[in-house]
C-alpha positions in Angstrom: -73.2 68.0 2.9 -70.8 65.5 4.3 -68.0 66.9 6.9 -67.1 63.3 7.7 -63.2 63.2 5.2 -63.4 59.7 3.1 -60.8 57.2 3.9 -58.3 58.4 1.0 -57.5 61.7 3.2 -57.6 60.2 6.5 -54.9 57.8 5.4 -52.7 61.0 3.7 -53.4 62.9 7.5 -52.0 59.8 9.5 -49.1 59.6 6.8 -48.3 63.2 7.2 -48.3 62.9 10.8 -46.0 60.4 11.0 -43.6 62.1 8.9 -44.1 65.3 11.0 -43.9 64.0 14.4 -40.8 61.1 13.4 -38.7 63.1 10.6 -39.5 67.0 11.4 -39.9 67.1 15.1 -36.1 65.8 16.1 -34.5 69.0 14.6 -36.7 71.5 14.6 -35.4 72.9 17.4 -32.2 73.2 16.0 -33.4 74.2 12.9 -35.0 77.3 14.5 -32.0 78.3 16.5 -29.5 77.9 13.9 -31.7 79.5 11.2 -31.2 76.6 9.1 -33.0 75.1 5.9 -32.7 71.9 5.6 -33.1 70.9 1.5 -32.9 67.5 2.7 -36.6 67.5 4.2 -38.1 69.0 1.1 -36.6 66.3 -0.8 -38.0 63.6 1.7 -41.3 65.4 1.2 -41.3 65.0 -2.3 -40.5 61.1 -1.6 -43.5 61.2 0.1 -45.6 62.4 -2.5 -46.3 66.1 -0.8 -45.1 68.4 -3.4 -47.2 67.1 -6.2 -50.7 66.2 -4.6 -52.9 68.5 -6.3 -51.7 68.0 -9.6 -52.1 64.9 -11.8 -50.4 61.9 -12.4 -49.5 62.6 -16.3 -47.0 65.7 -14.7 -45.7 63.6 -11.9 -48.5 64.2 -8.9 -50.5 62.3 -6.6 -53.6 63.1 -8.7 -55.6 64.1 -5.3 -57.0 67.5 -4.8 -56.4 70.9 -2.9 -58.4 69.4 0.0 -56.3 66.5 0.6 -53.2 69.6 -0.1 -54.6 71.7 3.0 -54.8 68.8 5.2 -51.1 67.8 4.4 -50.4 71.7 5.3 -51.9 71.5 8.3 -50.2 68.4 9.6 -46.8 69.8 9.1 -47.4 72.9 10.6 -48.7 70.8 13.8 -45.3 70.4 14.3 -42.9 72.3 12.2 -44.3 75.7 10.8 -41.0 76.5 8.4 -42.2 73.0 7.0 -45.7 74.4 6.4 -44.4 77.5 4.9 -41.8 75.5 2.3 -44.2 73.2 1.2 -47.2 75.6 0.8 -44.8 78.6 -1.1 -43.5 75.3 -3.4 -46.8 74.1 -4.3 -49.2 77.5 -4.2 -46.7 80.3 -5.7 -43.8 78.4 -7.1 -45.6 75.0 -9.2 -49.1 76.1 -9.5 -48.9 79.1 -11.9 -46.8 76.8 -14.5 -49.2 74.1 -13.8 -52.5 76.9 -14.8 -51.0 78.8 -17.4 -47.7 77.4 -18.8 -47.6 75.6 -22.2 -47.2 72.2 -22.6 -43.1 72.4 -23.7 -42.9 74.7 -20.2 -44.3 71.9 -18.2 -42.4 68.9 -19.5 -39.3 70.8 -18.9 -40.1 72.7 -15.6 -43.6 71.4 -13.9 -42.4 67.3 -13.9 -39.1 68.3 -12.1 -41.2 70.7 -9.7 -44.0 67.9 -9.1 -41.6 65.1 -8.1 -39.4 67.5 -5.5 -36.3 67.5 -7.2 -36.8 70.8 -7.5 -37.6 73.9 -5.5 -39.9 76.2 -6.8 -40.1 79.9 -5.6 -42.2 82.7 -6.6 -41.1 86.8 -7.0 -43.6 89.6 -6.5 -42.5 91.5 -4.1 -40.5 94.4 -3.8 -39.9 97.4 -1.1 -42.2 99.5 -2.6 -45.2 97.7 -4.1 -46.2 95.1 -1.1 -49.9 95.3 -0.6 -50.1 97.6 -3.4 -48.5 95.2 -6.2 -49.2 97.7 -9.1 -46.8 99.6 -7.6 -43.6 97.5 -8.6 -40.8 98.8 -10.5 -38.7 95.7 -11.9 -39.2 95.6 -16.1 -38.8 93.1 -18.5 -38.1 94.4 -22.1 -37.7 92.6 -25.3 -34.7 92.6 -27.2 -34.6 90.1 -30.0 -35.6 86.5 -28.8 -35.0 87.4 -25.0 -36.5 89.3 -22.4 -33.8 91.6 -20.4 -34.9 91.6 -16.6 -33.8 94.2 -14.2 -35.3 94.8 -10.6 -35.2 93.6 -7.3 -37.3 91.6 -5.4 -37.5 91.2 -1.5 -38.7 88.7 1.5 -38.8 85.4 -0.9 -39.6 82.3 0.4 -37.2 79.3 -0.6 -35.2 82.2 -2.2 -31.9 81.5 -2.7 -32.4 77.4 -2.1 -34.9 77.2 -4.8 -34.0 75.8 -8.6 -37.4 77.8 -10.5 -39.0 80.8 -9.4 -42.2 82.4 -11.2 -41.1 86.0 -11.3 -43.5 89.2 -12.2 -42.5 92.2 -14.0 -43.6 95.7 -16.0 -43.5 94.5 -19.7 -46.1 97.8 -20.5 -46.5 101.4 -19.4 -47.3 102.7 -15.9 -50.5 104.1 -17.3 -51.9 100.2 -18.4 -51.8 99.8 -14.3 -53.4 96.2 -13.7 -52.1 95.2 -17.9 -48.7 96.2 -17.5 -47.1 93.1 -15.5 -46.4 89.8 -17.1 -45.0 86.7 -15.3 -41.7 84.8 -16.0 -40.2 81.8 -15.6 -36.3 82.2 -14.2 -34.3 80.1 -13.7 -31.5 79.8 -11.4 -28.0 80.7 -12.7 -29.2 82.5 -15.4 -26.1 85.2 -15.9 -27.4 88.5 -14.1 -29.9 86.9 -11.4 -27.8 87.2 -8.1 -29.4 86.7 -4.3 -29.8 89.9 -1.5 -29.4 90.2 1.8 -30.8 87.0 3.8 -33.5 88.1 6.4 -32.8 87.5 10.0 -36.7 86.8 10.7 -38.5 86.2 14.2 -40.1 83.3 13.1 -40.2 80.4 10.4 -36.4 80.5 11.0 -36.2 77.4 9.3 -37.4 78.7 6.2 -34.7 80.8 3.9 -35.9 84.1 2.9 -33.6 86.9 1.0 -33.9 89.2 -2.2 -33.7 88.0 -6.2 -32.0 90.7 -7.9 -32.0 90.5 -11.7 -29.3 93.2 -13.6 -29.9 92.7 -17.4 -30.9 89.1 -16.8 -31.9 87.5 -20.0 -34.3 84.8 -20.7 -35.7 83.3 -23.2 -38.7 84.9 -24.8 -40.4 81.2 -24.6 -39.6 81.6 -20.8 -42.9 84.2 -20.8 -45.9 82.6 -18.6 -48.9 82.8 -19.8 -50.2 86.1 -22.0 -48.1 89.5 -22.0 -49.9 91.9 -19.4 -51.9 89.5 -17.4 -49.2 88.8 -15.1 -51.4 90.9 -12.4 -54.3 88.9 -12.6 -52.1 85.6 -12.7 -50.8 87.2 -9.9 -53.8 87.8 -7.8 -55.8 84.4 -9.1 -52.7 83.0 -7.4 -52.7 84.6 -4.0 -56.0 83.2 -3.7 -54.9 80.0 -4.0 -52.3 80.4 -2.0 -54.1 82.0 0.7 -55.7 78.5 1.7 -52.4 77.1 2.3 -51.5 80.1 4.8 -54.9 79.0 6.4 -53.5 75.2 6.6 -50.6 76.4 7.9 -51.9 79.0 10.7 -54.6 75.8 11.7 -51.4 73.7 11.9 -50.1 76.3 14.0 -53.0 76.9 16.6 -53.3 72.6 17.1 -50.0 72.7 18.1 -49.8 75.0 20.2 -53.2 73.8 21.6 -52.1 70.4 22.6 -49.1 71.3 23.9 -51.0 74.1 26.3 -53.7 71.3 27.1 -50.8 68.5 28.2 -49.2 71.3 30.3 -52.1 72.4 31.8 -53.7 68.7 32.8 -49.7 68.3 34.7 -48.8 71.5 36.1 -50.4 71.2 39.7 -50.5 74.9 41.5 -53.0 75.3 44.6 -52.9 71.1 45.1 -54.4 70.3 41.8 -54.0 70.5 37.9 -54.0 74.1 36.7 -56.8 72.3 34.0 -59.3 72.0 36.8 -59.4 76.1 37.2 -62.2 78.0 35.4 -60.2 80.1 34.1 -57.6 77.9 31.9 -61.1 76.1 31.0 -62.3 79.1 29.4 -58.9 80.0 27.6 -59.1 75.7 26.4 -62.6 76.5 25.5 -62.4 79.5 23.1 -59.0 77.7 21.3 -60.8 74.5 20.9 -63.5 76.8 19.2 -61.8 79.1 17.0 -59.3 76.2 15.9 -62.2 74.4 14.8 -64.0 77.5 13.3 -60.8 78.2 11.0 -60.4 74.5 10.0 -64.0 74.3 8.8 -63.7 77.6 6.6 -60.2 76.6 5.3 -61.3 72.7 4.4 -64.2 74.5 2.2 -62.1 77.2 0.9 -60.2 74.1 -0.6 -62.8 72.0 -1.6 -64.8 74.7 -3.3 -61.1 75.5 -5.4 -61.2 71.3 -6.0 -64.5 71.9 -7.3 -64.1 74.9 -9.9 -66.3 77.0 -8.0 -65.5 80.4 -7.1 -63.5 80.7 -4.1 -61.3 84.2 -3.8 -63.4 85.6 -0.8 -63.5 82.0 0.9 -60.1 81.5 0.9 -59.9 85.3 2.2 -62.1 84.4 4.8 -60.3 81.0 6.1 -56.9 83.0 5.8 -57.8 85.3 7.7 -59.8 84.0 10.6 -56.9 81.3 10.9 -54.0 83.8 10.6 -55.6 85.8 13.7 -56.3 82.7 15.3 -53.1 81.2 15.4 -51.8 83.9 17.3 -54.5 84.5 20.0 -53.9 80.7 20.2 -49.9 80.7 20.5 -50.4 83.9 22.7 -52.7 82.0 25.3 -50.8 78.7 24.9 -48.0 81.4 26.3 -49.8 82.3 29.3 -51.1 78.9 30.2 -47.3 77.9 30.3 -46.9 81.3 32.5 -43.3 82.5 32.8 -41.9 79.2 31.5 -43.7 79.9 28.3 -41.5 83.2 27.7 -38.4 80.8 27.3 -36.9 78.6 25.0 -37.2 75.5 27.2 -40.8 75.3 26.0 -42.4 75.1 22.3 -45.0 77.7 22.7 -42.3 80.5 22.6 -41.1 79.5 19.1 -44.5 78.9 17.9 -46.3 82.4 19.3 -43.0 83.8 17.0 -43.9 81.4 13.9 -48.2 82.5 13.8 -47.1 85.9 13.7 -46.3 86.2 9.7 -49.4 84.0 9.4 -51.1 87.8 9.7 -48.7 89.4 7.2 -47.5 87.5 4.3 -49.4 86.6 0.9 -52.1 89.4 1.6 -52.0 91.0 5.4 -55.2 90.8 8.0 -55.9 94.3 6.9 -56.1 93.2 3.0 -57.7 90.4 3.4 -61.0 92.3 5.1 -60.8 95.0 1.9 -61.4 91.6 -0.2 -63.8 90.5 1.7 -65.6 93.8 1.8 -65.2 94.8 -1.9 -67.0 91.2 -2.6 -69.9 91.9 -0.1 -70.5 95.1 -1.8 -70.3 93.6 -4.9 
């Protein structure tokens, strides 16, 4: 066991960082108050090499693994959450699956694109009635002649309407062959019949676009299938698991920043003649984030590196997503009161990050599913 990262990852951590704190960090402000995405900073991203680094150099990547991913994660949501959460949907939900199980003609035409960043990638599962409970959804797929006819709606997807290819999941069987009866699709935008919902007007990750896919006899080619008819559910699942690790990246991001920005404020704000820093009390609250930020990087780190590795890794990266989703926000929420009332306004970062950690605990399996994983695998 060696927790000390090699030289390759330090390098990509230091190169992230720069981008974060000299490209991101000017607008993201603005970004956040004028619920803006900026496609220009994915693009710069994918100049940088972000959006392909798990995958290999043959399909356009930076041949490095989902270690060196999470790390790059993490960085960006240091500073710029909505960053985090573009990059991480992109590379988890919306490349990934075509990268696992597409066919080699589906990845020279869509994965290369994808890799590079001159494309968006997005990823469609759910809908208002099947959330947690995916088996629940109601969009269909049927087959008439060479095409598959798409109809249904999906809602709250990240890079929605900004994105060029989403990976979109739909009943192909009958309700009876529950967990067989989804297969997985690649759409892509334009195709006639695929419109765009209602945009969301979120509390956080306001610089990320969210808003529903709505597909009304939307045909695509029958080649356009990913993957096997009927396992769409477990290409579904297998990659929520991976994508859980870049929520952890993301909610570790999160808590650092918020940290250091707490710790700065609290070595110069002066009450009672002397740095609120030197009072027990904010010691303790610097204390326990220090130790939960590191707790959560160390689970989320080996969540990616057993996934780098081929071993199994569903209930770590449960375990990482979930004890770094709960501690972003007990972090954001005591960066908060450190700040005191100036940390309920907008003057100060901490009140836009406390609103960014909260979906950390929601999206791509909530708190609550992500103990009934870990449960069902203790029992197991």
């Amino acid at each position: 066991m060696d927790f000390k990262l090699g030289e390759e990852y330090e390098m990509l951590r230091q190169s992230v960082r720069d981008f974060a704190e000299g490209v991101l960090a000017p607008g993201v402000v603005d970004r956040d108050e004028k619920e803006y995405f900026d496609r220009g900073l994915f693009e710069k991203m994918g100049e940088l090499g972000l959006t392909g680094i798990p995958f290999e150099e043959k399909y356009g990547g930076a041949g490095m693994d989902y270690l060196a991913y999470a790390i790059a994660v993490e960085e960006l949501g240091r500073i710029d959450a909505s960053a985090a959460d573009t990059l991480s949907s992109h590379v988890s939900l919306g490349v990934w699956p075509i990268w696992n199980w597409g066919t080699e003609e589906q990845k020279q035409k869509y994965l290369l694109p994808l890799v590079e960043g001159k494309k968006l990638g997005a990823f469609g599962l759910t809908e208002a009635g099947a959330g947690s409970d995916a088996i629940a959804m109601s969009t269909k797929a049927v087959l008439d002649g060479d095409e598959w006819v798409l109809n249904g709606r999906k809602i709250f997807i990240t890079n929605a309407e900004a994105a060029d290819t989403y990976v979109v999941f739909a009943r192909t069987r009958p309700k009876e062959m529950r967990s067989k009866a989804f297969s997985a699709f690649i759409v892509e935008k334009g195709t006639p019949g695929f419109t765009f919902g209602k945009f969301e007007k979120k509390m956080g990750l306001r610089g990320t676009q969210n808003c529903d896919l709505v597909f009304e006899d939307c045909r695509i080619p029958q080649e356009n299938l990913l993957g096997q008819e009927g396992d769409g559910f477990k290409m579904s699942m297998e990659t929520l698991d991976g994508g859980r690790i870049g929520i952890a990246a993301q909610s570790v991001g999160i808590a650092q920043g918020a940290y250091e920005i707490a710790l700065a404020y609290a070595k110069q704000r002066v009450q009672f003649g002397k740095p609120i820093s030197a009072l027990q009390a904010i010691q303790f609250k610097l204390a326990d984030m220090a130790l939960e930020i590191k707790a959560s990087r160390l689970l989320t780190y080996d969540a990616a590196w057993r996934k780098s590795q081929g071993l199994e890794f569903g209930t770590d990266a449960a375990m990482a997503k979930l004890k770094a989703s709960e501690t972003a926000n007990r972090v954001a929420n005591q960066a908060v009161q450190i700040h005191g009332g100036y940390g309920y306004t907008r003057d100060y970062p901490v009140e836009r990050i406390m609103r960014d950690a909260k979906i950390c605990e929601i999206y791509e399996g909530t708190s609550e599913i992500q103990r009934v994983v870990i449960g069902n695998s203790i029992l197991r």
